[in-house]
LOVOGU-414142 format. One record per residue: residue in one letter; chain; x, y, z of N, C-alpha, C in turn. Coordinates in steps of 0.1 Angstrom, whole numbers. Layout:
BEGIN
{a; A; {X; Y; Z}; {X; Y; Z}; {X; Y; Z}},
...
end
This chain:
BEGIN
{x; A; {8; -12; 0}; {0; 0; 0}; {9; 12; 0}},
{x; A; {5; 25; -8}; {13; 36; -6}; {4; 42; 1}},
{x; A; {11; 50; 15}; {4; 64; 16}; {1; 74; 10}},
{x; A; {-7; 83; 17}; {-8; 100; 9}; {3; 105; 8}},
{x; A; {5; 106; 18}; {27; 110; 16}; {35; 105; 4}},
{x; A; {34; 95; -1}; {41; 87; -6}; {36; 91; -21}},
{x; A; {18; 92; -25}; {14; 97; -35}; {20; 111; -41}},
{x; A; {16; 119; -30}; {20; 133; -28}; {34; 134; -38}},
{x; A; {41; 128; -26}; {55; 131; -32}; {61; 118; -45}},
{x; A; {55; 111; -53}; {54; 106; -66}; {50; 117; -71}},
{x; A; {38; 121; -69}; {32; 137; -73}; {45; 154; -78}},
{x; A; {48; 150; -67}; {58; 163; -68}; {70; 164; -76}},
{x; A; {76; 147; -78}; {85; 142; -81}; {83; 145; -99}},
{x; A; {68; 139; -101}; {65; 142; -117}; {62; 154; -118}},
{x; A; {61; 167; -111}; {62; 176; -119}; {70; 183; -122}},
{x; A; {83; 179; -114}; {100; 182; -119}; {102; 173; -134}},
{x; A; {95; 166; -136}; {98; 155; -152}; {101; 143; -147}},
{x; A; {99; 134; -135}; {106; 122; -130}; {96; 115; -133}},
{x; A; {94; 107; -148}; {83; 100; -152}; {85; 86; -149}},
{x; A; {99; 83; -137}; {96; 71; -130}; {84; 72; -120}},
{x; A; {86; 83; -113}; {79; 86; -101}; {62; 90; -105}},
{x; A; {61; 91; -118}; {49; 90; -126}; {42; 75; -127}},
{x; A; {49; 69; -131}; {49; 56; -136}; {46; 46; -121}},
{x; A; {52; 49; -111}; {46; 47; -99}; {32; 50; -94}},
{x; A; {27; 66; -95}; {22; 71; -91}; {14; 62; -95}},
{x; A; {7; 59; -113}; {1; 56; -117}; {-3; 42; -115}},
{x; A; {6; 29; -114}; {7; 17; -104}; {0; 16; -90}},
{x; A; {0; 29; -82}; {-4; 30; -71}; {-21; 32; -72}},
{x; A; {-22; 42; -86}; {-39; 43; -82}; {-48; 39; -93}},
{x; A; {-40; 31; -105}; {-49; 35; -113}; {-60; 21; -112}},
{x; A; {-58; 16; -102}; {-73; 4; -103}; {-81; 13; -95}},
{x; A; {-83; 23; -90}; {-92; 35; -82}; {-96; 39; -91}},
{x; A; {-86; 46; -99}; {-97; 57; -108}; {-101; 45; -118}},
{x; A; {-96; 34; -123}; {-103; 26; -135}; {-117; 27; -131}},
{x; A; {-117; 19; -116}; {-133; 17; -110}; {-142; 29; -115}},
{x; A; {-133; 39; -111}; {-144; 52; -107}; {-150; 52; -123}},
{x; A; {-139; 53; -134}; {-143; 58; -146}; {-153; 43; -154}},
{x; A; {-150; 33; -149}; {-158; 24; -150}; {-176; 21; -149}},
{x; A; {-176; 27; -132}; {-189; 25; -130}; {-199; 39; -137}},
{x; A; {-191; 45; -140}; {-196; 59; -150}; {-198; 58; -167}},
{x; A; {-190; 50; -173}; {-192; 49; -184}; {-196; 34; -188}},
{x; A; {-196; 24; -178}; {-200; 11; -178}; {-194; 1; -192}},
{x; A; {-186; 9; -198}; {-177; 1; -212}; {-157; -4; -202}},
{x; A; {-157; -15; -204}; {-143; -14; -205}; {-131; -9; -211}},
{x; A; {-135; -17; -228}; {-130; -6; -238}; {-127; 8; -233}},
{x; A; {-137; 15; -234}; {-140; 29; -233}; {-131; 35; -220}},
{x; A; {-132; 29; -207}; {-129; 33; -197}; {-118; 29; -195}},
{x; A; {-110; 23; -204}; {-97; 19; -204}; {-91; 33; -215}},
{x; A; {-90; 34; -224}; {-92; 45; -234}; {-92; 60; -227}},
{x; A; {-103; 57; -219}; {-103; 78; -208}; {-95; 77; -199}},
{x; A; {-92; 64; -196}; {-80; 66; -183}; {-68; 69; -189}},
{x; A; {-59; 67; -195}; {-50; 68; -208}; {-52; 88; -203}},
{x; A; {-65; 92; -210}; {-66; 107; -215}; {-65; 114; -197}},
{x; A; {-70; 105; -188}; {-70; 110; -173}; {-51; 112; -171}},
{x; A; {-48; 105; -168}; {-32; 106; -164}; {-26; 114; -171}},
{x; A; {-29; 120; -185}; {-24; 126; -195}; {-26; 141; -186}},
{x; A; {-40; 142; -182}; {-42; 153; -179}; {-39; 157; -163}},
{x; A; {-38; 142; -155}; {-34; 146; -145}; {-16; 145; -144}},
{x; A; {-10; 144; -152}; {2; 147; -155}; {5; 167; -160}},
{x; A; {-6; 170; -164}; {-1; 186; -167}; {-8; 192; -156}},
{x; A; {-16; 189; -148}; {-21; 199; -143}; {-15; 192; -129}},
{x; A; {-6; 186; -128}; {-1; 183; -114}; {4; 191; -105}},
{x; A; {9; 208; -113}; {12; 216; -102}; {2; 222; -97}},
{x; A; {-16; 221; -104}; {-25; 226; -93}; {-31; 217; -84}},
{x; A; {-24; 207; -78}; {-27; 203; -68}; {-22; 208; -55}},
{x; A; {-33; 208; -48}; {-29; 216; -33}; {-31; 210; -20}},
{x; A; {-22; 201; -12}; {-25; 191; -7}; {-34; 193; 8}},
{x; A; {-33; 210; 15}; {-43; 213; 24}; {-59; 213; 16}},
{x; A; {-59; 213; 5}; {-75; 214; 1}; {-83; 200; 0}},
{x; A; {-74; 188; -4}; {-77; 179; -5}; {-73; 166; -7}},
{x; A; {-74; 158; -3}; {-64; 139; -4}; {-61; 143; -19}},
{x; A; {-48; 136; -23}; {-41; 132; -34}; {-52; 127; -43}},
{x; A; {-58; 112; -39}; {-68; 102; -44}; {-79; 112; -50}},
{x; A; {-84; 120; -39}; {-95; 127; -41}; {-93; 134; -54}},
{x; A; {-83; 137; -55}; {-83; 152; -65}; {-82; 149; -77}},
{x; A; {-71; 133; -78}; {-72; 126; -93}; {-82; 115; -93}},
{x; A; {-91; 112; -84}; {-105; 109; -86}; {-117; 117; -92}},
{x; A; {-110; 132; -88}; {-120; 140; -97}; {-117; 142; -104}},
{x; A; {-106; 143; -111}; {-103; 145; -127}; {-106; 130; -137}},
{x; A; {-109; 122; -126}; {-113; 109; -137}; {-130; 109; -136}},
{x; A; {-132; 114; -121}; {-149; 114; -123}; {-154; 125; -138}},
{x; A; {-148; 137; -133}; {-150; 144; -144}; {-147; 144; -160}},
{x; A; {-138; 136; -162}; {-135; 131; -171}; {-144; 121; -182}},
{x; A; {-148; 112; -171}; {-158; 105; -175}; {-172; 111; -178}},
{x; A; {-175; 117; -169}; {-187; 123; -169}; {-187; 130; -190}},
{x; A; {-178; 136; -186}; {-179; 148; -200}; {-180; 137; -214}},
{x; A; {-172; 124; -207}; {-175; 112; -224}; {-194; 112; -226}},
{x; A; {-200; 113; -216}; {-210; 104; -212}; {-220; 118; -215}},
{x; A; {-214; 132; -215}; {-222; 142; -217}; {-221; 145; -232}},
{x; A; {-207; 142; -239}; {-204; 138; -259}; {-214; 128; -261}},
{x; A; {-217; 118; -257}; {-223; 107; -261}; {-235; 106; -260}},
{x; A; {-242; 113; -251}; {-257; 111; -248}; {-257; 128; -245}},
{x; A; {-258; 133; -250}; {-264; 151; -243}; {-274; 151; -240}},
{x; A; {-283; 143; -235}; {-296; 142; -231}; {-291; 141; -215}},
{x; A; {-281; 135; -210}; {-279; 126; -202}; {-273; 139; -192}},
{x; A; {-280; 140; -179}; {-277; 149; -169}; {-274; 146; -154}},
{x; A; {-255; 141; -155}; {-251; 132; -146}; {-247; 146; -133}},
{x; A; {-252; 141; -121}; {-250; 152; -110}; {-238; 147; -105}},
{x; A; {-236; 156; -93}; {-225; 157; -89}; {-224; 146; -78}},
{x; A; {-216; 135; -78}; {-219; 123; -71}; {-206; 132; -59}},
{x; A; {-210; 122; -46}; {-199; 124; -31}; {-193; 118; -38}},
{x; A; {-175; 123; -44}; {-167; 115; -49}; {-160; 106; -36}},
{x; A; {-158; 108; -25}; {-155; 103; -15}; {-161; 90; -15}},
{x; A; {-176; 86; -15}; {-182; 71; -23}; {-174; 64; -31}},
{x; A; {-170; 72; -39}; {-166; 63; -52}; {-152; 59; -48}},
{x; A; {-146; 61; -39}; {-130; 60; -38}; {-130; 54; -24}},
{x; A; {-118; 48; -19}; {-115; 44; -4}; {-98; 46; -2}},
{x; A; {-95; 47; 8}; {-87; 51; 16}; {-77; 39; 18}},
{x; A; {-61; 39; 17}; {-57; 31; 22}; {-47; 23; 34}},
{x; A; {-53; 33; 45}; {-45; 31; 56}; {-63; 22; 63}},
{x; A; {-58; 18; 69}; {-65; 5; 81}; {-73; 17; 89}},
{x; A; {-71; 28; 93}; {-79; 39; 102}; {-87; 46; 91}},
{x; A; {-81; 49; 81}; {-92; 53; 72}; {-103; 41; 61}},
{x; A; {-91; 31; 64}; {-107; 23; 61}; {-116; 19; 72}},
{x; A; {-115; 22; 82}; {-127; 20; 87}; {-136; 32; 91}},
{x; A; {-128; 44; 90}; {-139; 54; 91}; {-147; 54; 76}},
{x; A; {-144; 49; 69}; {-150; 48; 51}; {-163; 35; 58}},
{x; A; {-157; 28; 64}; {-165; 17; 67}; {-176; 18; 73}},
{x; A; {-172; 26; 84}; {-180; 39; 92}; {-194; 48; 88}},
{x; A; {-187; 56; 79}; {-195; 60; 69}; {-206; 54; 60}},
{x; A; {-198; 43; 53}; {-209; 39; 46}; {-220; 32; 52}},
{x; A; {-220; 25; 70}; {-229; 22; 74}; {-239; 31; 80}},
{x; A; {-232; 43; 83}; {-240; 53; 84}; {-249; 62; 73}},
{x; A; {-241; 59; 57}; {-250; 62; 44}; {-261; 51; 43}},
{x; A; {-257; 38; 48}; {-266; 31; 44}; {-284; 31; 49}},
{x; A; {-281; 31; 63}; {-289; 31; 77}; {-296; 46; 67}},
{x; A; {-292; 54; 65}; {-298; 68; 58}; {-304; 67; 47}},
{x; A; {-298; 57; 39}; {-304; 53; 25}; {-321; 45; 28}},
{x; A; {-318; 34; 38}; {-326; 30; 43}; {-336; 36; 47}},
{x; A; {-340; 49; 54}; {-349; 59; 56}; {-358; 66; 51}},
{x; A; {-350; 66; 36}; {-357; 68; 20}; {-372; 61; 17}},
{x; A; {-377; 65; 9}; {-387; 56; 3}; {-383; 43; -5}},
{x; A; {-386; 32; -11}; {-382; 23; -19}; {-374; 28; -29}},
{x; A; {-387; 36; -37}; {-389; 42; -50}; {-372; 50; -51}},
{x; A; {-372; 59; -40}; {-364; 70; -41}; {-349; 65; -37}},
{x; A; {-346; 55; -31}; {-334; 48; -27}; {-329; 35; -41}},
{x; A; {-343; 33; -47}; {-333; 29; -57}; {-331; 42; -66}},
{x; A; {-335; 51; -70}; {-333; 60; -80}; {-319; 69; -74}},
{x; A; {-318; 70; -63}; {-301; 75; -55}; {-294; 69; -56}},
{x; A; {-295; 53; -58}; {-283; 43; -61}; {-280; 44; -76}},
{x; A; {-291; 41; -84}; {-291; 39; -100}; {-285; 53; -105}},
{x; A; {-284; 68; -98}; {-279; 79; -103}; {-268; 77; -97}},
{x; A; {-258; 79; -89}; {-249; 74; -80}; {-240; 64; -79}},
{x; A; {-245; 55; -80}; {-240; 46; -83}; {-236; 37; -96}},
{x; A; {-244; 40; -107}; {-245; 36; -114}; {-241; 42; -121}},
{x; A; {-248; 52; -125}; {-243; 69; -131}; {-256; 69; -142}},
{x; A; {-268; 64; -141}; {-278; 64; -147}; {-284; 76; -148}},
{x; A; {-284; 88; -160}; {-291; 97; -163}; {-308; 101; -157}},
{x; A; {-310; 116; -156}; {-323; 114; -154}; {-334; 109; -164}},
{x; A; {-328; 111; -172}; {-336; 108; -187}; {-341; 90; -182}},
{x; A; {-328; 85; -186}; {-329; 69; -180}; {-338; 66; -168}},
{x; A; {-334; 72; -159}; {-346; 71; -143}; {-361; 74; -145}},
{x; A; {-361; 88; -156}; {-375; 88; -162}; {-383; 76; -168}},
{x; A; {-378; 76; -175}; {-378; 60; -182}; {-383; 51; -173}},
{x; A; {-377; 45; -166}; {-375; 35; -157}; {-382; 35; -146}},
{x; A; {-391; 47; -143}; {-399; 48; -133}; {-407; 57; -135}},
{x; A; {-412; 56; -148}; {-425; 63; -157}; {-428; 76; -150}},
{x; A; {-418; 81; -149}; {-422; 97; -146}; {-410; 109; -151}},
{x; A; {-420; 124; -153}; {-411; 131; -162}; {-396; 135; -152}},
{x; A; {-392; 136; -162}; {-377; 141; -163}; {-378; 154; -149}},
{x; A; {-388; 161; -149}; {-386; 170; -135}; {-389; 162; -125}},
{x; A; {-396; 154; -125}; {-401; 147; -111}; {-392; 141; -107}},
{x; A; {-385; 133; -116}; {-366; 122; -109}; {-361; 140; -104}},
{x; A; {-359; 149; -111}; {-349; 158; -104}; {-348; 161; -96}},
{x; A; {-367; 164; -91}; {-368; 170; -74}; {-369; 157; -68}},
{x; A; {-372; 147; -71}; {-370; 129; -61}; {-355; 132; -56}},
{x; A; {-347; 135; -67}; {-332; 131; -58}; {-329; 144; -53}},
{x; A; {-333; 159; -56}; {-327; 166; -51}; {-329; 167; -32}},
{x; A; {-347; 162; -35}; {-355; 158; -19}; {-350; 148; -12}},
{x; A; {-342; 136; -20}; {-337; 123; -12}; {-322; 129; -9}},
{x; A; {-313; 142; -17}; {-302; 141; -17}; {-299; 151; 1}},
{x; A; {-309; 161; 2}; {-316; 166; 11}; {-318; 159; 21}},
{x; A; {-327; 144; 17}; {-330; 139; 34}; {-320; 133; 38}},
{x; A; {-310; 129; 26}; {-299; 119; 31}; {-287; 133; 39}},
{x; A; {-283; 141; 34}; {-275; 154; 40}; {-281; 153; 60}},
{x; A; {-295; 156; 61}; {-297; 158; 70}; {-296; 150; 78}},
{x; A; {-297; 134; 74}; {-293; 126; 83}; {-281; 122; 85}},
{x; A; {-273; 125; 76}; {-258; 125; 80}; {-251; 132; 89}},
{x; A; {-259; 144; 87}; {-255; 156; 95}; {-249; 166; 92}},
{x; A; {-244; 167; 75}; {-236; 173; 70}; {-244; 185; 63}},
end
């Protein structure tokens, strides 16, 4: 396992030009971001292909990383969430993917931070559970799946506004039960 430290500074290292320390970096995370960019575009092909264009880009923009703002993981989690997202907004423009907790989509790899993740998710769950049927699968299938509203319309015979205020009200009850 590498630490944050350890990412960090592979991080620092490539943006002096040390494309060993790149080449690491990328060893260290890229079954994380594959997942992330996976469960978002649901092609392997494909999600093998934007990972390629993710490193590319988290190779140039490595000096705006700023490690008091956020984990390492996190930051090139969101250049791969985002990344993907934008294939999925070329491909389907219909398709209006929100802003998922990228912290879900990713885990932590020290033994203390896995279990506050572990933590968490039993406390997302217990919250998910709180939900309506209807509305807890339509938070997972956006979320987790990365299912469009268009698709959830579809899928649960109702217009395109009504999934928007279902999740923006479930995204709401779940916030307040978290506490956040």
């Amino acid at each position: 396992m590498t630490s944050t430290r350890d990412l960090e500074n592979l991080l620092r290292q490539s943006i002096e030009g040390n494309t060993d320390a790149f080449e690491q970096l990328y060893n260290a995370t890229s079954a994380k971001l594959f997942g992330i960019v996976l469960r978002i575009l649901r092609n392997r092909a494909e999600s093998e292909d934007a990972l390629q264009d993710i490193y590319v880009r988290i190779w140039q923009k490595a000096s705006d990383f700023e490690p008091g703002r956020a984990s390492i993981i996190t930051w090139m989690a969101t250049i791969a969430r985002n990344r993907a997202i934008d294939i999925v907004r070329r491909q389907r423009p219909e398709a209006d993917v929100e802003d998922a907790d990228i912290e879900t989509l990713i885990s932590s790899d020290s033994a203390f931070d896995q279990m506050a993740v572990a933590d968490e998710m039993r406390q997302l769950d217990r919250c998910l559970n709180d939900l309506e049927d209807d509305r807890q699968q339509i938070v997972k299938l956006a979320y987790l799946e990365g299912w469009s509203r268009a698709e959830l319309a579809e899928r649960f015979a109702q217009p395109v506004g009504t999934i928007k205020t279902w999740l923006h009200r479930s995204l709401r009850q779940l916030k307040e039960c978290l506490g956040t």
